[in-house]
N, C-alpha and C positions, 0 to 999 in steps of 0.2 A: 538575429535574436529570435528564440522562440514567442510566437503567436502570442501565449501566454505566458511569457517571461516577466518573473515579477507576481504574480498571482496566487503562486502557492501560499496558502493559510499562513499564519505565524503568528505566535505569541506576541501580545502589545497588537497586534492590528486588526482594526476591526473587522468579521469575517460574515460572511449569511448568514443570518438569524440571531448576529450579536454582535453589537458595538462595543463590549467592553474589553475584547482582546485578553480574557482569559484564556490561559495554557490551554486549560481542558475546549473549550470553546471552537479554538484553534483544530486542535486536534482531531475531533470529533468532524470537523467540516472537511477534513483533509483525509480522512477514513471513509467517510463517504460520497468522496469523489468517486465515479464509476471507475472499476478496474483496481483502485489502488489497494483495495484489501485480499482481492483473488493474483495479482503478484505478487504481495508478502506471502499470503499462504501456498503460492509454486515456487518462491523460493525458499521455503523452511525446511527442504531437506540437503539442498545440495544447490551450489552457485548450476545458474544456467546462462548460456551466452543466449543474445538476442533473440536468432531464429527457434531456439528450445522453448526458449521465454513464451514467445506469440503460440509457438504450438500449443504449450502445455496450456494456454490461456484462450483455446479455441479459436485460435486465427485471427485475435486481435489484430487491426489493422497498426503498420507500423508506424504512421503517424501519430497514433493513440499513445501505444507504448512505447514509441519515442517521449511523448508529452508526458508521462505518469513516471517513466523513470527517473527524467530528469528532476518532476518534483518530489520524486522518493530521495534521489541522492542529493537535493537541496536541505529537504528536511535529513536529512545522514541516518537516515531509515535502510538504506540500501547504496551498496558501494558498485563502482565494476572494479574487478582485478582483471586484467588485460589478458592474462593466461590462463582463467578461468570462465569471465561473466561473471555476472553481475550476482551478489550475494547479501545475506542481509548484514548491517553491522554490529554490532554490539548493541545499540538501541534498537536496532530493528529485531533482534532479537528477543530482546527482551517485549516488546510489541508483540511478539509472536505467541510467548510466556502465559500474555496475560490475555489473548484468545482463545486458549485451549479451554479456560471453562467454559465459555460460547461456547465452542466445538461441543463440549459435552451433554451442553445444555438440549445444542441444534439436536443432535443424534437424541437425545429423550423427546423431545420436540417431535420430532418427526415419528417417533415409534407411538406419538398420544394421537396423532394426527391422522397416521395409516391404521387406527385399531378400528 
């Protein structure tokens, strides 16, 4: 069993920075686990098997993204299709959805910041 098996956030259990096990709570602590938000966003255009995965994520070591995948595909954020690699699911998609106004915000962000 994984190191950290059992560990991924989840709604109803208490997580850092909160005892009371709300959804958003949960989520929010599973988002900002290092790596797991820069793997959604390299998988939002197309599944990538493993080795595309680590590239596209600057050489992630693959112990890492062994550990972040498996708790993306615990929470069903992220599936593997065996003839593809691993892609987001219909939740994770929708995850993905509701980052683009982030994204848009970052990109205005960053143009107030290099003026």
């Amino acid at each position: 069993m994984a190191k950290n098996a059992g560990k991924m956030p989840r709604p109803g259990r208490a997580v850092r920075g909160s005892r009371s096990g709300r959804p958003i709570m949960a989520a929010i602590n599973l988002m900002g686990q290092r790596w797991i938000l820069r793997i959604v966003w390299e998988l939002r255009d197309r599944p990538l098997n493993f080795r595309a995965l680590q590239k596209a994520c600057d050489g992630l070591s693959p112990s890492v993204l062994n550990q972040r995948l498996t708790d993306l595909r615990q929470a069903q954020i992220v599936e593997l299709d065996p003839s593809q690699g691993y892609r987001l699911t219909k939740l994770g998609g929708e995850l993905l959805e509701k980052l683009q106004p982030l994204q848009r915000w970052a990109e205005k962000w960053s143009k107030a910041v290099d003026a």
